[in-house]
N, C-alpha and C positions, 0 to 999 in steps of 0.2 A: 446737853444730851448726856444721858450716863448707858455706857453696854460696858455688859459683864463678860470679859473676857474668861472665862472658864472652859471657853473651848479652846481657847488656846494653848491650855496649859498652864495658865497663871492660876492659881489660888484665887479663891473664891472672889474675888476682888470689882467694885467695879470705877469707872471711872468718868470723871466731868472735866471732858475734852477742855471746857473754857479753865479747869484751874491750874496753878504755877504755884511751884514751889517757891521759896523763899528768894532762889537765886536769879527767878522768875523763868527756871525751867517747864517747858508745857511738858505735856503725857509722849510728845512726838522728841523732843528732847530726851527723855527718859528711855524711850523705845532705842532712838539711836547709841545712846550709850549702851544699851541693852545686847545691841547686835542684834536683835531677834524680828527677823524680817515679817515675819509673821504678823505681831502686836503693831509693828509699822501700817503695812495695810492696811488691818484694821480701822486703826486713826486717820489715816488718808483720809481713808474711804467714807468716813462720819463728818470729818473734818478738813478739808483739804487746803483751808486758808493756813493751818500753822505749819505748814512745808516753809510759808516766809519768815513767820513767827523768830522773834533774837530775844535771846535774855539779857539777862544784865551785864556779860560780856558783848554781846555783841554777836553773840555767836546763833547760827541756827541749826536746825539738824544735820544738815549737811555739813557743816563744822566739825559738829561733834564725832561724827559717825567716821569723816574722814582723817580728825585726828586723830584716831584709836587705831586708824587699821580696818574697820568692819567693810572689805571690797564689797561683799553685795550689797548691803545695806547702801553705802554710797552712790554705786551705781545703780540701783534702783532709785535715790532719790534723785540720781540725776538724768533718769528719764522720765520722773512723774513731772520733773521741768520745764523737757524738750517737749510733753505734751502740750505744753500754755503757750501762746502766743509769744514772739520772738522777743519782745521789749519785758515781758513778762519773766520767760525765760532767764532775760539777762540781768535779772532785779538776784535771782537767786544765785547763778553760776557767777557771779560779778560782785556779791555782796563782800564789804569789809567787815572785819568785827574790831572792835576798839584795839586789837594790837595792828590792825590794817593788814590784816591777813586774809585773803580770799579762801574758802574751804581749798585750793588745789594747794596752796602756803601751809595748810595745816596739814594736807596728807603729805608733803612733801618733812616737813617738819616734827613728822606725826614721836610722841612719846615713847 
């Protein structure tokens, strides 16, 4: 699925939720580094399976978003969480990424 984010604000731009960059970053990775809660939504809301989605670190949005610092962003992803089913839930709030860090390790450790 490709939507043109130009209302958001981004540049003419559009984008295909299934593709990864090199580091096997998805679009919901990019958003999180981004900070921009807005483009987050967005991607949810088209895509809502790569809230699990990890790259090549191990890392998922909620990793990323929470080792930067981006409070809403994080908290936002970690109620699009609390919405899913309890085991479901704890796939995401519970995940390691290859340094065995849970996103709460990465906010606490954040850069």
């Amino acid at each position: 699925m490709i939507v043109s984010l130009k209302k958001l604000g981004v540049k003419d731009l559009n984008f295909n939720f299934k593709q990864v960059t090199r580091r096997g970053n998805s679009v919901l990775h990019v958003a999180a580094r981004s900070g921009k809660v807005q483009i987050m939504n967005k991607v949810l809301d088209s895509q809502p399976s790569l809230l699990y989605m990890e790259n090549c670190r191990g890392n998922t949005a909620l990793h990323i978003a929470a080792s930067l610092g981006h409070f809403d962003m994080t908290k936002h992803l970690i109620s699009c969480a609390k919405d899913q089913e309890a085991a479901v839930k704890n796939l995401l709030l519970r995940k390691i990424n290859l340094e065995k860090n849970t996103a709460l390790h990465e906010a606490i450790y954040k850069k």
